[in-house]
C-alpha atoms as one frame of an Amber mdcrd trajectory, in Angstrom:
protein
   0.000   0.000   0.000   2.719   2.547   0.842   4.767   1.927  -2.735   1.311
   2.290  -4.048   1.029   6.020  -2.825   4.784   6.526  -3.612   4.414   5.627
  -6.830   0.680   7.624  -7.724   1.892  10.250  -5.767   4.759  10.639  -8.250
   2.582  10.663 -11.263   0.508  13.124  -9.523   3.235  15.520  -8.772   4.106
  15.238 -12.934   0.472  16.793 -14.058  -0.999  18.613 -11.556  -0.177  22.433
  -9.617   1.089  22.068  -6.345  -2.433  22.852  -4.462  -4.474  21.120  -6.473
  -1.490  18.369  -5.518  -2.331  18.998  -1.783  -6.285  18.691  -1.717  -5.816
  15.000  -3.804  -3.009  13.538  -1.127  -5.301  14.475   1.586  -8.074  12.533
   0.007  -6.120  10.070  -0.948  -4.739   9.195   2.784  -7.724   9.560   4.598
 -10.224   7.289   1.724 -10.188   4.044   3.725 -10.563   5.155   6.768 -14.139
   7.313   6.251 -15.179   3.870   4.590 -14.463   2.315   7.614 -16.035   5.226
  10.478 -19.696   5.003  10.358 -20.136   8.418  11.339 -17.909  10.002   8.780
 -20.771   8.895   6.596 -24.179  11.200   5.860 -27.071   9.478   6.695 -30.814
  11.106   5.808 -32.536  10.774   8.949 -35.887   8.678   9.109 -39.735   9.178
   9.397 -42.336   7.821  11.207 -41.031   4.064  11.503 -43.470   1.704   9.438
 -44.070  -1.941  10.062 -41.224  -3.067   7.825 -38.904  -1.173  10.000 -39.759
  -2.363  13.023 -39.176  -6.097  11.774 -35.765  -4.951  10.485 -34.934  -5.601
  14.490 -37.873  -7.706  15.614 -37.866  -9.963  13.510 -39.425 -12.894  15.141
 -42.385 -10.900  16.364 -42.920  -9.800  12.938 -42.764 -13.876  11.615 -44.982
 -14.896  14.349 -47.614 -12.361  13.091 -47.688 -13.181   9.627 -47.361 -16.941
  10.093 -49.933 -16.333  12.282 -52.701 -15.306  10.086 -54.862 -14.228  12.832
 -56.387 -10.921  13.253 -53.142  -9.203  14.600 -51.953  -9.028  11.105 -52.148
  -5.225  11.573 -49.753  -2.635  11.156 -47.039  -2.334  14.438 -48.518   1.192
  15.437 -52.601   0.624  15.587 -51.248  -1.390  19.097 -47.797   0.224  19.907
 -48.857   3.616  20.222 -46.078   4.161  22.553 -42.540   2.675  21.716 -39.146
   2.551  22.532 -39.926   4.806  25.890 -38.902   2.323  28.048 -36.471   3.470
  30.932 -35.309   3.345  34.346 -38.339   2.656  37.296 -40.639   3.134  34.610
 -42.958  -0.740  33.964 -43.639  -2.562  31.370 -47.430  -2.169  31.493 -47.318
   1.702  31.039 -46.019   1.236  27.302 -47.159  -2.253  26.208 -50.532  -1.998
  25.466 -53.072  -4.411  27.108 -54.993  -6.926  25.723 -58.016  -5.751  27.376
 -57.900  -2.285  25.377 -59.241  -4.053  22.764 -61.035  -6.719  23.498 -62.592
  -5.835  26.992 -63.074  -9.217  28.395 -64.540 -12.087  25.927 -64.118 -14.871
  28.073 -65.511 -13.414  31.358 -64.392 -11.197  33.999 -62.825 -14.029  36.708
 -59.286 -13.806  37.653 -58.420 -17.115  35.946 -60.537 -15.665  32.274 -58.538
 -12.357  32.167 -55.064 -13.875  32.469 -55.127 -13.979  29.011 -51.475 -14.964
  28.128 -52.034 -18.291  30.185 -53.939 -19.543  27.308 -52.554 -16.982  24.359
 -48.781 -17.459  25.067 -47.823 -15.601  22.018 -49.868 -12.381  21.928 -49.099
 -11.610  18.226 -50.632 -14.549  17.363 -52.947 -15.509  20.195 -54.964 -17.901
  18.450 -51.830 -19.991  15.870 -50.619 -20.263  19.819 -53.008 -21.808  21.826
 -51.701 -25.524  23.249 -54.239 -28.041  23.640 -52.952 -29.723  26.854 -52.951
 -25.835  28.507 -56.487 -25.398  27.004 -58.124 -28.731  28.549 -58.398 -28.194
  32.392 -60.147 -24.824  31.130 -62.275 -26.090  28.341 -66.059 -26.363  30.615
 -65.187 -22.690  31.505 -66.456 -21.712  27.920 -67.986 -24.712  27.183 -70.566
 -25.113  30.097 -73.300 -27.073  28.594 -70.474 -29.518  26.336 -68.874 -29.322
  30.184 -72.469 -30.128  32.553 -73.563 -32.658  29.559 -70.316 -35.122  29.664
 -70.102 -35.045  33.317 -73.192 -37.111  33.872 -70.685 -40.335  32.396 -73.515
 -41.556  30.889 -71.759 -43.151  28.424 -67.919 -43.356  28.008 -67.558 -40.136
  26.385 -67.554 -39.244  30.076 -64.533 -41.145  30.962 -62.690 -39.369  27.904
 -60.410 -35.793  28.082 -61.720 -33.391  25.611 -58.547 -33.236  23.775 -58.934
 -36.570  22.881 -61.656 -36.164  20.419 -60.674 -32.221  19.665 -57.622 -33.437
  19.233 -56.109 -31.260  16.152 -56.375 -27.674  17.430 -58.728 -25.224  19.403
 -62.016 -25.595  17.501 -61.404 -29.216  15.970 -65.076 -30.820  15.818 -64.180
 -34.509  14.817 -66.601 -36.897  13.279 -68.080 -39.711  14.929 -66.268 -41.997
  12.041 -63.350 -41.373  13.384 -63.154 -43.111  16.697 -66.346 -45.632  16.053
 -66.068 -46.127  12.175 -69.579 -47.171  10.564 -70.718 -49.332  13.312 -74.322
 -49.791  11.606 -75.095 -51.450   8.283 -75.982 -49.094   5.312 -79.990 -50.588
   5.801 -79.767 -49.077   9.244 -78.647 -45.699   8.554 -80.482 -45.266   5.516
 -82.535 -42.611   5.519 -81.208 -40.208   8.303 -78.499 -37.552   7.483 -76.331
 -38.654  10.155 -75.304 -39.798  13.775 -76.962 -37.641  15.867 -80.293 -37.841
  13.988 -80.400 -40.864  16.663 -77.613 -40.251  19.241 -78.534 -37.110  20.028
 -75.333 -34.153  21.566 -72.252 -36.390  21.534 -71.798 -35.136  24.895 -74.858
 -36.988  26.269 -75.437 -39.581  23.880 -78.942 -40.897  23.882 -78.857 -44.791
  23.543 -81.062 -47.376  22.647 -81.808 -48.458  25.914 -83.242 -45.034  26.842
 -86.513 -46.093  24.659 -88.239 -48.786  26.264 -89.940 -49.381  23.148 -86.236
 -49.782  21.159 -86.633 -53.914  20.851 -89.858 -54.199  19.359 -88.795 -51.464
  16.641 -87.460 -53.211  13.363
């Protein structure tokens, strides 16, 4: 590098006036070091951040929200309305917003229905997140009647977790084919649309038996 400058330095000195000369050997000399000091460099200063900037450093958060494809698929600022204030003594609850700003309370106003990140462990995409085994001690706390209706173990339906039949995700109705197959002949079910034109709410089954009358019916 230093025979390089030597060397254009002399060819310099052969064409150009001696202060013209000056101004070029400064520049020269001090080239790779401005490339290499960030702040030598000019740098337009930014506007309102947008969504895409705020992923250029949260990255994950922004994934989780468009993998998501919930209803959070919103621009960064309709929730943080308030950002990057965070400081000293100052808590996390006076700049995050709340869930309950808006959505109020869907589920109930009881201690255990408000906690809402027990259930929604991701809140940029509360629903992709919901777990089924952290959803199935809670499931009769929505679901009263499914929840009153299997307790009475009338049948073995009552002996079963919920999660067994929803088994996929939150919201999963399964068929009855699934678990019992087709336990009647075609002659049987011709003629009705389906299984509970005779069973009834799969919760509470009705049965045969409950129809005194069931054996002398061909």
């Amino acid at each position: 590098m230093q025979t390089q400058r030597i060397v254009l330095s002399a060819l310099i000195k052969s064409v150009l006036p001696v202060g013209i000369l000056a101004v070029l050997l400064v520049c020269v000399s001090i080239s790779p070091a401005a490339e290499s000091d960030s702040y030598s460099q000019d740098v337009e200063k930014m506007g309102e951040m947008t969504t895409i900037d705020c992923a250029r450093c949260h990255h994950e958060i922004f994934m989780s929200i468009k993998n998501g494809q919930g209803a959070h698929r919103i621009e960064c600022r309709e929730c943080h309305e308030t950002f990057h204030g965070f400081r000293r003594g100052m808590r996390y609850e006076d700049v995050l917003p709340t869930c309950t700003g808006c959505h109020e309370t869907p589920h109930g106003e009881s201690e255990q229905m408000t906690a809402c990140k027990s259930c929604h462990a991701v809140p940029h995409a509360p629903l992709a997140s919901l777990e089924l085994k952290t959803l199935e001690p809670l499931c009769a706390s929505c679901h009263a009647d499914a929840g009153t209706r299997i307790a009475s173990d009338r049948v073995d339906h009552g002996k079963l977790k919920c999660v067994l039949c929803h088994s996929d995700r939150h919201g999963y109705v399964p068929s009855c084919q699934e678990c019992h197959g087709t336990p009647h002949s075609q002659e049987i079910t011709e003629g009705f649309t389906g299984c509970l034109d005779c069973h009834g709410n799969p919760h509470d089954l009705s049965l045969a038996t409950d129809d005194p009358d069931a054996g002398l019916k061909e």
